[in-house]
C-alpha positions in Angstrom: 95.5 117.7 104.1 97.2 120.1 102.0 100.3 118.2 101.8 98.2 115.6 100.8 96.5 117.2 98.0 99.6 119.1 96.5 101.7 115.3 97.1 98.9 112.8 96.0 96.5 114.7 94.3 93.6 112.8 96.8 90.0 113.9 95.8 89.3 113.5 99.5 92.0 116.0 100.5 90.4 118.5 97.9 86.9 117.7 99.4 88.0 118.5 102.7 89.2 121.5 102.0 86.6 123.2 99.5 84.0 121.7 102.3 86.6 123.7 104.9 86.4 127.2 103.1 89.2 126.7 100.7 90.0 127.9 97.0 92.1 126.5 94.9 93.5 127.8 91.4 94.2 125.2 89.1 95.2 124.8 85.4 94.2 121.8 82.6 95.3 121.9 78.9 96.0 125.5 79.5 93.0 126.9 80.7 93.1 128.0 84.0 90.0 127.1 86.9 89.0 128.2 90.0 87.4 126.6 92.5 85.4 127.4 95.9 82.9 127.3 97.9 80.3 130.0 98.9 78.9 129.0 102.6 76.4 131.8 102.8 73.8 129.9 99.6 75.9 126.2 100.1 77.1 125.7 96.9 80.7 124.7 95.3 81.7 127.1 91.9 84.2 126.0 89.3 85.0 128.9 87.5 86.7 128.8 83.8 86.9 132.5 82.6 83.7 133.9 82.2 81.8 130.8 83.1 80.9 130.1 86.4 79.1 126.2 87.0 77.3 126.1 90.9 76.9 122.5 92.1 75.4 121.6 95.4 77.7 119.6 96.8 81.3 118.5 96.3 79.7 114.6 95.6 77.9 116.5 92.7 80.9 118.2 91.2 83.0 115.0 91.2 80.0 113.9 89.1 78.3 115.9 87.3 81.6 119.0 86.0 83.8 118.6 83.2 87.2 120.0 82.6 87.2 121.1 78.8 85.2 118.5 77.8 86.6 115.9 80.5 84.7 114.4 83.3 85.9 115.9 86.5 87.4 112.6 87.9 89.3 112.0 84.8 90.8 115.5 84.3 91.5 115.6 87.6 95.1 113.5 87.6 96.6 115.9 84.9 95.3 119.2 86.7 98.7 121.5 87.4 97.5 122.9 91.2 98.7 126.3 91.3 97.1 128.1 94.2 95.3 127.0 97.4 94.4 130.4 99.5 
């Protein structure tokens, strides 16, 4: 899977492993993101800076964040992937 995210960029491969107890650091026009998921109150958190958005389920991210401005899904094929701990 991670080959497949790094290689492809699949939004199911970055599912699986945010749903697995991933984090990923990832960049977009320059700003840099974070990413993860906290088992213990079953949420996903995109982190920009400061700012901190909780979504209840990877589904709901894909449709509800935005990357500067950018729906999720759109942003997502110009993110730079940095880090995956």
């Amino acid at each position: 899977m991670v080959q497949e995210l790094y290689e492809k960029k699949s939004l199911p491969a970055l599912a699986y492993l945010i749903e697995a107890g991933r984090e990923l650091e990832f960049t977009y026009r320059g700003r840099e993101y974070f990413l993860s998921r906290d088992t213990q109150v079953a949420y996903v958190s995109l982190c920009q800076g400061e700012r901190e958005t909780g979504y209840g389920s990877i589904p709901l991210l894909l449709e509800q964040a935005s990357l500067d401005g950018v729906p999720f899904r759109d942003a997502w094929p110009e993110v730079v992937l940095e880090t995956l701990f």
